[in-house]
C-alpha positions as CSV (number, residue, x, y, z in Angstrom):
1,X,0.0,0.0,0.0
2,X,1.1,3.6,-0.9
3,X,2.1,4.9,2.5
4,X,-0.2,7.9,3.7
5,X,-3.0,6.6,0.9
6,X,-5.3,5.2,3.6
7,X,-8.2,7.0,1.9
8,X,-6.9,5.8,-2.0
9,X,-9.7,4.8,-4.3
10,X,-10.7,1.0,-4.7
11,X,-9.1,-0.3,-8.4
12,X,-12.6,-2.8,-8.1
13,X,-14.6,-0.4,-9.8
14,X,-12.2,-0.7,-12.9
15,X,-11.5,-4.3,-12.1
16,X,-15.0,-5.7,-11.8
17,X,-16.5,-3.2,-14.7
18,X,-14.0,-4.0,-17.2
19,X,-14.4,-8.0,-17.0
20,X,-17.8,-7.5,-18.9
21,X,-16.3,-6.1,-22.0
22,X,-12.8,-6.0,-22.0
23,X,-12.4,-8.4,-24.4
24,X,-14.6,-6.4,-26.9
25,X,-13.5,-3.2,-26.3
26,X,-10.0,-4.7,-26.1
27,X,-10.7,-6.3,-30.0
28,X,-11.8,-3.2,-31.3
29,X,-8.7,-1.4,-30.0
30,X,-6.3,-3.6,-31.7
31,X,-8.1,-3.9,-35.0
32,X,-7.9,0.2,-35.0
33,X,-3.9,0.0,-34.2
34,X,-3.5,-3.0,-36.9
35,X,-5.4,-0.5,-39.5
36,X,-2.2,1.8,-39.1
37,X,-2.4,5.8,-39.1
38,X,-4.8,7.6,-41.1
39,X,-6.8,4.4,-41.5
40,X,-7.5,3.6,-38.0
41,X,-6.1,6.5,-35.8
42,X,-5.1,9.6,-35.9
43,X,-1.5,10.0,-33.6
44,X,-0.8,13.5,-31.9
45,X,2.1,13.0,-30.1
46,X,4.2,11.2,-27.3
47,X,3.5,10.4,-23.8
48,X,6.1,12.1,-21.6
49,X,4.4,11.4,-18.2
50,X,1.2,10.0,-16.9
51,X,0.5,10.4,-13.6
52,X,-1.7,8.4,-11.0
53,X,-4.0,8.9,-8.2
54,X,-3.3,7.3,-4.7
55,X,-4.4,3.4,-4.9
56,X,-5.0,1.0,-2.2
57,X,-2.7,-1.2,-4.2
58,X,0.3,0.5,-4.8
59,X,3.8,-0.4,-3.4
60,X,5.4,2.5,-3.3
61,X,7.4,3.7,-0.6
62,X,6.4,7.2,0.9
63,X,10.2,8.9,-0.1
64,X,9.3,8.0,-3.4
65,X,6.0,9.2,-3.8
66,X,6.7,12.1,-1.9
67,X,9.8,12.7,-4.2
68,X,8.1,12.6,-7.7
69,X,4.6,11.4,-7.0
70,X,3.4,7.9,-8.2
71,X,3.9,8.3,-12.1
72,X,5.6,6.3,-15.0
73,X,7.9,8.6,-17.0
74,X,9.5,8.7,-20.4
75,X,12.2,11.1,-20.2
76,X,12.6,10.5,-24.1
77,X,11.2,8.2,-27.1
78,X,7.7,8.0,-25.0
79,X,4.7,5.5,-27.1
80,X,2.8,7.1,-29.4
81,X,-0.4,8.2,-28.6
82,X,-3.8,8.3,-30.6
83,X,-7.6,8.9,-31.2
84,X,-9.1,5.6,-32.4
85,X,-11.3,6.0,-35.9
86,X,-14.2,6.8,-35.7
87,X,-14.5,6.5,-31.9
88,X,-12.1,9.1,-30.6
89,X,-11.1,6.7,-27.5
90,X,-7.4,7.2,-26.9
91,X,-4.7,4.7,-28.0
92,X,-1.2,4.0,-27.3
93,X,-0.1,3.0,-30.6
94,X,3.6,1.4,-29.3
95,X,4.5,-0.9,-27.1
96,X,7.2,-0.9,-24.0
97,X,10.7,-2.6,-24.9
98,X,11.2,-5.9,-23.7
99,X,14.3,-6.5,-21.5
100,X,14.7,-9.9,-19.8
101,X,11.5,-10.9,-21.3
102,X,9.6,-8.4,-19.6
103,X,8.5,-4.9,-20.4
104,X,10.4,-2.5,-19.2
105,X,10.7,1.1,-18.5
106,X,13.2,3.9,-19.0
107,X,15.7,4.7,-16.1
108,X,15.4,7.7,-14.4
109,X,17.3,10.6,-12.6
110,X,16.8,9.9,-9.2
111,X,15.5,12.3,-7.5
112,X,16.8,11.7,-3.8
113,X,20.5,12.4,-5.4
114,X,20.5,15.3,-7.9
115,X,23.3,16.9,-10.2
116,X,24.1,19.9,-7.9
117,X,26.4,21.5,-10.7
118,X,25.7,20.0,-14.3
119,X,27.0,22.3,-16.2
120,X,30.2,22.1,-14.3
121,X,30.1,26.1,-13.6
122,X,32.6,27.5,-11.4
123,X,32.7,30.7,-9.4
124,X,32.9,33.1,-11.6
125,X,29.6,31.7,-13.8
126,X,32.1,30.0,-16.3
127,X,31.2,26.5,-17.8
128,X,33.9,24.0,-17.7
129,X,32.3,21.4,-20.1
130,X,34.4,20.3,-22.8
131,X,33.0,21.1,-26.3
132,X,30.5,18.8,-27.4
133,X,30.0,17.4,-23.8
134,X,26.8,17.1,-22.8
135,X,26.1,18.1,-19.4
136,X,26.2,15.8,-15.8
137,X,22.8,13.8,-14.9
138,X,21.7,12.5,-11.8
139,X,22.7,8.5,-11.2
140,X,20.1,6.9,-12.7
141,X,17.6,4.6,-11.2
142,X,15.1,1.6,-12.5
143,X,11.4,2.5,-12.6
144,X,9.6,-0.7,-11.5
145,X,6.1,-1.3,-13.4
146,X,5.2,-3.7,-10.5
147,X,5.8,-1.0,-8.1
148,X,3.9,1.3,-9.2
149,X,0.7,-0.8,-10.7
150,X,-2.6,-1.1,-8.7
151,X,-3.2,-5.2,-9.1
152,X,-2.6,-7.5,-11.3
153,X,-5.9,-8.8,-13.7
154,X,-5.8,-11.7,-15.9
155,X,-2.5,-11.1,-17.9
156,X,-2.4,-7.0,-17.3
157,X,-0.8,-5.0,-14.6
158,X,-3.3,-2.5,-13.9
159,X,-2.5,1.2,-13.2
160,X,-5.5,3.1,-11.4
161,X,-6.6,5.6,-11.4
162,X,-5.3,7.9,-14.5
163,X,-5.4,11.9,-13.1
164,X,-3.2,13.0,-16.0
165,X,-1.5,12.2,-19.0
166,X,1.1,14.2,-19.9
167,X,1.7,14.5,-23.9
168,X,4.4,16.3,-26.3
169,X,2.5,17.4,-29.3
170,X,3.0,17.3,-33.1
171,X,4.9,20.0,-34.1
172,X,2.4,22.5,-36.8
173,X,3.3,21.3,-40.1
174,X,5.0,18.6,-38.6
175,X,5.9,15.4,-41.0
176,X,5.2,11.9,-39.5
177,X,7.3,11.4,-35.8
178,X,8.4,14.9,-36.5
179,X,7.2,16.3,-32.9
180,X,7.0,19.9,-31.7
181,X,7.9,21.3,-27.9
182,X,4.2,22.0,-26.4
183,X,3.4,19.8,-24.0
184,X,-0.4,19.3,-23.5
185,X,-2.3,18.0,-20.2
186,X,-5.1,15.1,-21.0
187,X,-7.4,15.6,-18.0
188,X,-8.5,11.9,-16.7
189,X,-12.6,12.4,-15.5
190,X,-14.8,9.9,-14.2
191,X,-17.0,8.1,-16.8
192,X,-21.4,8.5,-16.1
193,X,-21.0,5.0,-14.2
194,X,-18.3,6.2,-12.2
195,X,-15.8,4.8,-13.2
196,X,-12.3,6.2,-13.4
197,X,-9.4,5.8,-16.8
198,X,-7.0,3.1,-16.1
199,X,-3.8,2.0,-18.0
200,X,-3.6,-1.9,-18.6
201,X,0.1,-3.4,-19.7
202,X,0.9,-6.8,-20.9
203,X,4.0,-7.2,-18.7
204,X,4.8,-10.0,-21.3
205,X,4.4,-8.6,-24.6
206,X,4.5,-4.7,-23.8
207,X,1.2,-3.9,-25.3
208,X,-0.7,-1.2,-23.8
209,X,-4.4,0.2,-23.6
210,X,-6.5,2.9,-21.6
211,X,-9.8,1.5,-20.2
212,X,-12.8,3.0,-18.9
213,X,-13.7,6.6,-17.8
214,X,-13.6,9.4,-19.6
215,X,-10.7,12.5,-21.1
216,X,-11.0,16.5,-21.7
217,X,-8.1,17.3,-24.1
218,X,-6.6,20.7,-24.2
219,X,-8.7,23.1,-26.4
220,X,-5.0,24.5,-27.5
221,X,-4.5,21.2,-29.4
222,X,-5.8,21.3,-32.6
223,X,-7.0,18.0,-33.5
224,X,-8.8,18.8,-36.9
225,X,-5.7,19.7,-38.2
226,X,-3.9,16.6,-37.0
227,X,-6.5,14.8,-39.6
228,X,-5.8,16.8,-42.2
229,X,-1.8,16.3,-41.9
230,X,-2.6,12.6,-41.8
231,X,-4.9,12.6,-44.6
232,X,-2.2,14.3,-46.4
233,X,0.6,12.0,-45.1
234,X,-1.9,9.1,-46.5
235,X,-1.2,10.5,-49.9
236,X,2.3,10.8,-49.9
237,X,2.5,7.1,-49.4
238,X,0.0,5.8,-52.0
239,X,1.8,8.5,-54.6
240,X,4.9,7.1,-53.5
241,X,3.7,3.3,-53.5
242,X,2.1,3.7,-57.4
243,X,5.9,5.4,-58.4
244,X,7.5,2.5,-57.4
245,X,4.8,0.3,-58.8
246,X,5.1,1.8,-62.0
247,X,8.8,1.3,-62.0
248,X,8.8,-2.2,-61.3
């Protein structure tokens, strides 16, 4: 149990609501990531963060929770994320590297032992970093998926409940994985039956979904646009698919 987290929400009202159409709901979100881009989803950027709401189920310790707050983080090369066609439900579009046969997440900085002086500045505000260098990180440390889950059901870790994903954004006039610097806030809200967005991982294959509940997406995102970059992204390839046709 997340220490201080005697109040955290129950995950059974995810749990117990999902096992009557997961498998559905499940089907339809893989058929609409099989369809590919512009065919079934539209992607508008990269997870960075998503934070989580205190669970009766986590195991984190209270120095980490209090440190960074119960979150998985991608502090680079985060999954894509999508609206499904034509139902707008949210898709992650990528799945987490395996390592050991097990999916796996980025290290991190940690946070109890920061970089006091990356730069390597000295008194007089001068930078001793050799050309080129990058600057000095924080050790890093492992993020544990188990740690951080709510439960375990059927062959998914559960994360619940979502209170925020945080996503960076196609860049405007951006080409495919070509991805601007906005970051944008997904809002996680309770569905009409109450219940709240969870994450669900394979832990063996990597594959990821969001389940149940509902999302307000920032109004400063504009998602029409998205559609249309796809659409023309679309025609690129078939151009480019009839040239080499033609050539063969």
């Amino acid at each position: 149990m997340l220490a201080g987290t005697d109040h955290g929400i129950s995950k059974a009202n995810i749990v117990l609501s999902a096992a009557k159409d997961l498998d559905f709901s499940l089907k339809i979100k893989r058929e609409r990531t099989h369809a590919g881009p512009g065919r079934g989803y539209h992607v508008f950027g990269v997870i960075e963060t998503i934070y989580f709401e205190p669970d009766d189920g986590c195991k984190m310790d209270i120095s980490e929770a209090e440190g960074v707050g119960r979150r998985l983080y991608w502090p680079e090369g985060g999954p894509m994320i999508a609206r499904s066609i034509p139902e707008n439900d949210l898709l992650i579009v990528s799945y987490l590297p395996l390592r050991r046969g097990f999916a796996a997440m980025p290290d991190v900085p940690d946070h109890k032992r920061p970089e006091k002086n990356p730069y390597r500045v000295d008194r007089h505000g001068q930078s001793h970093l050799m050309p080129g260098q990058k600057e000095f990180e924080a050790p890093k440390r492992a993020q544990l998926l188990e740690k951080v889950a709510s439960c375990k059901f059927r062959n998914f870790l559960i994360f619940h409940p979502i209170a925020q994903i945080v996503v960076v954004t196609l860049g405007a006039g951006a080409r495919w994985a070509s991805l601007g610097s906005y970051k944008m806030p997904i809002s996680s809200l309770s569905s009409f039956d109450g219940t709240k967005m969870a994450l669900l991982v394979d832990p063996y294959s990597g594959e990821m979904f969001f389940k149940g509940g509902r999302y307000d997406i920032a109004d400063q995102l504009d998602l029409n646009a998205l559609r249309a970059e796809s659409t023309q992204q679309r025609n690129d390839r078939e151009e480019v698919q009839s040239l080499l046709q033609g050539r063969a």
